[in-house]
C-alpha positions as CSV (number, residue, x, y, z in Angstrom):
1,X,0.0,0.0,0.0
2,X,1.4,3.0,-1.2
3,X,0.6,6.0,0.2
4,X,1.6,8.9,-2.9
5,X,-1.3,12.0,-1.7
6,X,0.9,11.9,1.6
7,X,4.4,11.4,0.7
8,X,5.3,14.8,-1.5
9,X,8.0,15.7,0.4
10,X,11.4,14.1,1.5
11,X,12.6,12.2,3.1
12,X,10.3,9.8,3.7
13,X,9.7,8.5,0.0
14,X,7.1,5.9,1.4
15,X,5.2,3.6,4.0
16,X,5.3,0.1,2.9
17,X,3.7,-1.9,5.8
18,X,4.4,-5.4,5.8
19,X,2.9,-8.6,7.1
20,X,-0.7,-9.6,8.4
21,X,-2.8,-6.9,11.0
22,X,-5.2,-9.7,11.8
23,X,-6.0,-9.3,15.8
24,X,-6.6,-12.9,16.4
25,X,-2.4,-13.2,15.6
26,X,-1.8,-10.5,18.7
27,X,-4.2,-12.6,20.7
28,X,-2.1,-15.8,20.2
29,X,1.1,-14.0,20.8
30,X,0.5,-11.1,23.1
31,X,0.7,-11.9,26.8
32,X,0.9,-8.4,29.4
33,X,1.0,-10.9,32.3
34,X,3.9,-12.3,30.8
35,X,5.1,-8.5,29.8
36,X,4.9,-9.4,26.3
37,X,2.7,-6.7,24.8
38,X,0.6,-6.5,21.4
39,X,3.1,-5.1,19.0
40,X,0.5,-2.6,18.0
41,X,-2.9,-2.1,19.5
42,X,-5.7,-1.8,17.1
43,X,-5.8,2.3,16.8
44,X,-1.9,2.0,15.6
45,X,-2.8,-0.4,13.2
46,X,-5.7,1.7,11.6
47,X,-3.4,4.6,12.0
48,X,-1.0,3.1,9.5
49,X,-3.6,1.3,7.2
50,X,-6.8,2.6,7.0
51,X,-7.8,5.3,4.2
52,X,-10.4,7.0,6.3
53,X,-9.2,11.1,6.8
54,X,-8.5,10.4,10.5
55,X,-5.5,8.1,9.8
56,X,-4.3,10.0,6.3
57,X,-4.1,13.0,8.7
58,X,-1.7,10.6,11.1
59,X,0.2,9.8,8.4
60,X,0.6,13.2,7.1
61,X,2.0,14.0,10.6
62,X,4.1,11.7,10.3
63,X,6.0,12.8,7.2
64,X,6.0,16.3,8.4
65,X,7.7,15.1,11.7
66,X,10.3,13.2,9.6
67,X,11.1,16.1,7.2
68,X,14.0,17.9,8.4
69,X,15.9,14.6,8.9
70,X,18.5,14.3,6.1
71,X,18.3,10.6,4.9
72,X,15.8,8.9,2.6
73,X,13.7,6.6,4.6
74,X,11.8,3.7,3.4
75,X,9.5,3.1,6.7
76,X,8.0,-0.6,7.2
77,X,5.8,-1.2,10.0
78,X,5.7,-5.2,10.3
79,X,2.7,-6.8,11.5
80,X,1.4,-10.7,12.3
81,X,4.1,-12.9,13.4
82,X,7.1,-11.5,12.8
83,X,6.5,-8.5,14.9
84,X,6.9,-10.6,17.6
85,X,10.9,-12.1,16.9
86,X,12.6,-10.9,20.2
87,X,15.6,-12.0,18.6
88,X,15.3,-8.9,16.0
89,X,13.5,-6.8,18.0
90,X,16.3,-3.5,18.0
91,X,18.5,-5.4,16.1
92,X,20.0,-2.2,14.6
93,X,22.2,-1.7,11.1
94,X,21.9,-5.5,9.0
95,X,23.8,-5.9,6.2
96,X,22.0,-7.6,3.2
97,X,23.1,-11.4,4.6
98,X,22.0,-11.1,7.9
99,X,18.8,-10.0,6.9
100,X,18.4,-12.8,4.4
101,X,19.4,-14.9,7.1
102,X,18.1,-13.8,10.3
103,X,15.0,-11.9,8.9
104,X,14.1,-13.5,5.6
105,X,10.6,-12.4,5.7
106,X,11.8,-8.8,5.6
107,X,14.1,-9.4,2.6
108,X,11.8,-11.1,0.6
109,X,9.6,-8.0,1.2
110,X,12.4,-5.7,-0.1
111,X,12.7,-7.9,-3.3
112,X,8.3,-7.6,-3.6
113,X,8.5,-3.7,-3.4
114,X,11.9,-3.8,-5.4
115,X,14.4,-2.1,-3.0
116,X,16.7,-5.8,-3.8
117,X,16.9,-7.0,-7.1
118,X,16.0,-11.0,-7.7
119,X,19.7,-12.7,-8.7
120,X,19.7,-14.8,-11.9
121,X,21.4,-17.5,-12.0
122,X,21.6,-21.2,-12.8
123,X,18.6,-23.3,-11.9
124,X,18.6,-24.2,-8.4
125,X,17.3,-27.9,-7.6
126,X,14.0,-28.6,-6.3
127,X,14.7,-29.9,-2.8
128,X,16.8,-26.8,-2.2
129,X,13.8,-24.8,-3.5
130,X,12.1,-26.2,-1.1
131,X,14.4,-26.0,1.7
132,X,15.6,-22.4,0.9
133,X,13.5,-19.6,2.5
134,X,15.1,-16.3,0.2
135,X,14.1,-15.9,-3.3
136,X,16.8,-16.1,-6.2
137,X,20.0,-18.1,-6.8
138,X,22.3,-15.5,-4.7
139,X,22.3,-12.9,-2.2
140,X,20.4,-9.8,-3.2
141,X,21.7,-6.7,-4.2
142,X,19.7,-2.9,-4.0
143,X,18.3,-1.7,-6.7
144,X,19.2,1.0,-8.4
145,X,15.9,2.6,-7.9
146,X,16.1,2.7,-4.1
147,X,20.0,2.5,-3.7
148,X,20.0,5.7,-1.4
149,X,17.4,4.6,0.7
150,X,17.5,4.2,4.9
151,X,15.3,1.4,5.5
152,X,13.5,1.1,8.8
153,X,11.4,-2.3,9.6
154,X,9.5,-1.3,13.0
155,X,8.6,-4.2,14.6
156,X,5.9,-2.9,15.9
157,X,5.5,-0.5,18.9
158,X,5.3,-2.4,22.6
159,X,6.1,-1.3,25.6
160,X,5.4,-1.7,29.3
161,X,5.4,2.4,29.5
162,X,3.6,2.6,26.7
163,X,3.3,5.5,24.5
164,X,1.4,5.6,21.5
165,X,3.0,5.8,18.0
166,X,3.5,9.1,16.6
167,X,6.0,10.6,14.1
168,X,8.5,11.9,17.0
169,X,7.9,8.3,19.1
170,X,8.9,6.4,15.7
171,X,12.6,9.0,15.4
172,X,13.0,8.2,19.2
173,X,12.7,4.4,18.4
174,X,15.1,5.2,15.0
175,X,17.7,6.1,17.7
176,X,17.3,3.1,19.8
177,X,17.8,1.3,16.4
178,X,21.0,3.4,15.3
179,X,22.6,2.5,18.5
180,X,23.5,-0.8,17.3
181,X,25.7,-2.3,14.1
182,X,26.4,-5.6,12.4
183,X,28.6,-4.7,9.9
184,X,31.0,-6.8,9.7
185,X,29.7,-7.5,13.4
186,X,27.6,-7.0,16.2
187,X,29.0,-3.8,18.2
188,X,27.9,-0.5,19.4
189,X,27.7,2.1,16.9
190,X,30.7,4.0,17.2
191,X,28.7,7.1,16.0
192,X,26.5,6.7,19.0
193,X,28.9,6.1,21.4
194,X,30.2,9.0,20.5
195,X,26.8,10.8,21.0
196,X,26.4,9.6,24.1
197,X,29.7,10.6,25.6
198,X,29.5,14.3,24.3
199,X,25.7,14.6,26.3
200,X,27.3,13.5,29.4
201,X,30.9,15.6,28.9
202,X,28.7,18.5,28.0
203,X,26.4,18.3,30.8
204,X,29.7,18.0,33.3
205,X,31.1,21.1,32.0
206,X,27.5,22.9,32.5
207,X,26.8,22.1,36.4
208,X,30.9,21.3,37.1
209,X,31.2,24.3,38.7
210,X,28.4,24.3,40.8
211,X,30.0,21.4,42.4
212,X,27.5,19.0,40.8
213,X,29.8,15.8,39.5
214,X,28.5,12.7,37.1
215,X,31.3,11.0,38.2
216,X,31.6,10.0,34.3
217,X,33.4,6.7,33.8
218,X,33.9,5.0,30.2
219,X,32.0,1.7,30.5
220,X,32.8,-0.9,27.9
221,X,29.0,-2.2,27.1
222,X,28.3,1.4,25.2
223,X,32.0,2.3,24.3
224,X,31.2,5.6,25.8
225,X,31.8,8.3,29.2
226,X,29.0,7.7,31.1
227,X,28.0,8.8,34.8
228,X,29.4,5.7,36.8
229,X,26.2,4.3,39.1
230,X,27.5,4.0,41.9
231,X,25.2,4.6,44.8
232,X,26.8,6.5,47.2
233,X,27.4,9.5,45.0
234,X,23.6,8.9,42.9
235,X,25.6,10.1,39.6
236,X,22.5,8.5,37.3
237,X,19.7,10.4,39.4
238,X,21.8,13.2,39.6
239,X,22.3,13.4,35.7
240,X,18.7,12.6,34.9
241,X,17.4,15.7,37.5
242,X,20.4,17.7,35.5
243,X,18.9,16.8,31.6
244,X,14.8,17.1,32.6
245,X,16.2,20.7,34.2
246,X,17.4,22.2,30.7
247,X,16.0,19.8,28.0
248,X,12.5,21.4,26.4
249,X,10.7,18.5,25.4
250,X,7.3,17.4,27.1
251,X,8.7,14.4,28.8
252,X,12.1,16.4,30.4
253,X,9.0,19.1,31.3
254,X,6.8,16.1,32.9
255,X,10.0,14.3,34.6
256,X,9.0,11.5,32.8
257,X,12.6,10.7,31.4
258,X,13.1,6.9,32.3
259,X,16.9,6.9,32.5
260,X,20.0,9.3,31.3
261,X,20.3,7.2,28.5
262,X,16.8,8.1,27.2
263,X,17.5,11.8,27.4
264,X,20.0,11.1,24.1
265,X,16.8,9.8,21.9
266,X,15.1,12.6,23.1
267,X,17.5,15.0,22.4
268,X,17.7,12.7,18.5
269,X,13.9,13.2,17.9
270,X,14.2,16.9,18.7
271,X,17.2,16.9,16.4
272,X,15.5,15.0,13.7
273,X,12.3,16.7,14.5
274,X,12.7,20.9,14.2
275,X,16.9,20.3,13.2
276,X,18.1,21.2,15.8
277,X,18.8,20.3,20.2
278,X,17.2,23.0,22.5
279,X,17.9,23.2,25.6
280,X,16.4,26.2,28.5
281,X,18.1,27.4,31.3
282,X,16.7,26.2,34.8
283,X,15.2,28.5,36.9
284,X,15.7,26.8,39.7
285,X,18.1,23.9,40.7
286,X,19.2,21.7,44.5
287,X,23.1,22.4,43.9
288,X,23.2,21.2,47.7
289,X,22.0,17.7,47.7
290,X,24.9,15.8,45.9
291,X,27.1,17.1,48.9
292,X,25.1,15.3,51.5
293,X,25.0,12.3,49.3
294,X,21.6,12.6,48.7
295,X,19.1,11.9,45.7
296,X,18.1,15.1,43.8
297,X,15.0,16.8,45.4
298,X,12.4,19.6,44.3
299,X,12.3,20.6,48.0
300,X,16.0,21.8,48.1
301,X,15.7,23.8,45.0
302,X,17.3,26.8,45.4
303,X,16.8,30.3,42.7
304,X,19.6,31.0,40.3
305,X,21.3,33.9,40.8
306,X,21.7,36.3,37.8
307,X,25.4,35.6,37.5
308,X,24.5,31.9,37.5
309,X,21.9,32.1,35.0
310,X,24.0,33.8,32.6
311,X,27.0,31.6,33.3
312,X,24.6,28.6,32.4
313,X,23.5,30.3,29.7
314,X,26.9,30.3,27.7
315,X,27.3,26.7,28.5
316,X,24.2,25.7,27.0
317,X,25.0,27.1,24.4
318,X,27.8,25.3,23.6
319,X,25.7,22.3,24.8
320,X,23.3,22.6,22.1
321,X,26.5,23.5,19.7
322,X,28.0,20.0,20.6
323,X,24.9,18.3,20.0
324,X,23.7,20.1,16.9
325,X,27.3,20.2,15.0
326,X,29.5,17.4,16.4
327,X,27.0,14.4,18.0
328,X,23.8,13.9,15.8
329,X,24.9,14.6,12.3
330,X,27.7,11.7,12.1
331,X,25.3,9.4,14.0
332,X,22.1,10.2,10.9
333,X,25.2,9.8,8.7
334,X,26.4,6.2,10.0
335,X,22.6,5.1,8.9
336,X,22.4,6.7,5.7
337,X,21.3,4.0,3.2
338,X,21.3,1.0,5.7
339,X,18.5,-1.1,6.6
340,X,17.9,-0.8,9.9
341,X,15.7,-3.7,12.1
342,X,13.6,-1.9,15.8
């Protein structure tokens, strides 16, 4: 199902969804007791299919929210059974093999809507016909047609803190699927990493001298300066109360940011989003509490200053500068014309 009226505008060139929306498939598969969750509830899935105004609207929204991004994305939303293999589930950058291999159903999809070509080749046997699950007598190359294309396969959209899927919830996802690589092998994305370790540098040099520390530490499983987690100095809480203080978006405003690790897909969908990281000034901020080694708390707020304001000022500034400049456009770079598996 192509949907043309809606997709005028890069970079989304098209919504191909993929696979079979019937509920009773969710049913057999979808246990919250369990915590495995319906990959999309019914609403998503007339939100991405139906032709009634309602969901061409959502759609629409959904191309605007993707349109300052700089790749050319080919978005797949997979339903039925295959939106519920854990073992893909943020799987991150594939190259072509893998995908034939671990996800065949996806790359048979990209050979139906001609993003891989169909090798020729000598007539393969009948038993291995049977026995072979990828179309063609060799691996599959892109087509010229669609070589520039970023391809994203969401499989689908659960979560135990559920939030339903929007344009900005689907470039938050995108970044949990850029965080990861196979090619040649599985391994952080050194373009996130190096994301990651900028946010947390640049938020030490912001509330350093206040005598607020991270107590940042480079921790092998991300490749990146992180704060360490150790609980008698509560860097983690400490850096989440620091990013919901200056970040703009609703859930830094709500305090709803699950972990510091979130607050770098937040800060990616606002990048992807409007172009560019924003980030506010605090009015108010507990600069004493880290010195009793003690959690954060709204109680011990104190007022900033003028000098202080204006001293966090410049380095939020160069905060956003970091982010804007030096962190997200290698990371939308190092996914340009991959195929990508959330």
């Amino acid at each position: 199902m192509r949907f043309k009226d809606v997709l005028k505008e890069v970079p989304i060139s098209d919504i191909q969804p993929m696979g079979d929306p019937d509920p009773e498939i969710d049913q057999d598969y979808a246990d919250p007791d369990e915590g495995i969750f319906k990959a999309w509830t019914e609403p998503e899935k007339r939100d991405w299919l139906s032709d009634m105004p309602k969901a061409k609207k959502w759609r629409s929204g959904v191309v605007k929210s993707w349109s300052k991004t700089k790749n050319n994305y080919l978005i797949i939303p997979v339903f039925g059974e295959e939106a519920y293999n854990y073992e893909n589930l943020e799987k991150g950058i594939v190259p072509i093999i893998e995908l034939a291999t671990e996800f065949p159903e996806g790359y048979n999809f990209l050979q139906e809507i001609e993003v891989l070509d169909i090798p020729e080749g000598p007539p393969i046997p009948k038993r291995q016909q049977e026995e072979r699950t990828i179309r063609g007598s060799g691996l599959a190359r892109r087509t010229s047609k669609h070589a520039d294309k970023t391809v994203v396969f969401f499989l689908g959209n659960a979560a135990d803190q559920w939030v339903r899927a929007s344009g900005w919830m689907l470039l938050h996802r995108l970044g949990h699927a850029s965080r990861t690589t196979h090619k040649p092998e599985m391994m952080v994305n050194p373009a996130y990493s190096h994301a990651l370790t900028l946010m947390f540098e640049s938020l030490q040099d912001t509330f350093g001298n206040f005598g607020v520390d991270f107590w940042l530490k480079h921790d092998d499983n991300v490749k990146a300066n992180v704060p360490s987690g150790k609980q008698h100095n509560w860097s983690r809480e400490w850096a989440v109360y620091a990013l919901q203080k200056i970040m703009t978006m609703r859930s830094a405003r709500k305090g709803q940011l699950r972990d510091a690790y979130e607050a770098l897909y937040e800060m990616w969908a606002q990048y992807l989003n409007i172009g560019r990281v924003t980030l506010r000034t605090p009015k108010t901020f507990d600069f004493s509490g880290q010195s009793r080694s003690n959690k954060p708390e709204i109680k011990n707020e104190q007022e900033l200053m003028p000098g202080d304001i204006q001293l966090i000022d410049g380095y939020l500034e160069r905060f956003e500068e970091v982010m804007n400049e030096e962190a997200f456009p290698p990371m939308e770079e190092s996914i340009a014309g991959e195929i990508l598996i959330m």
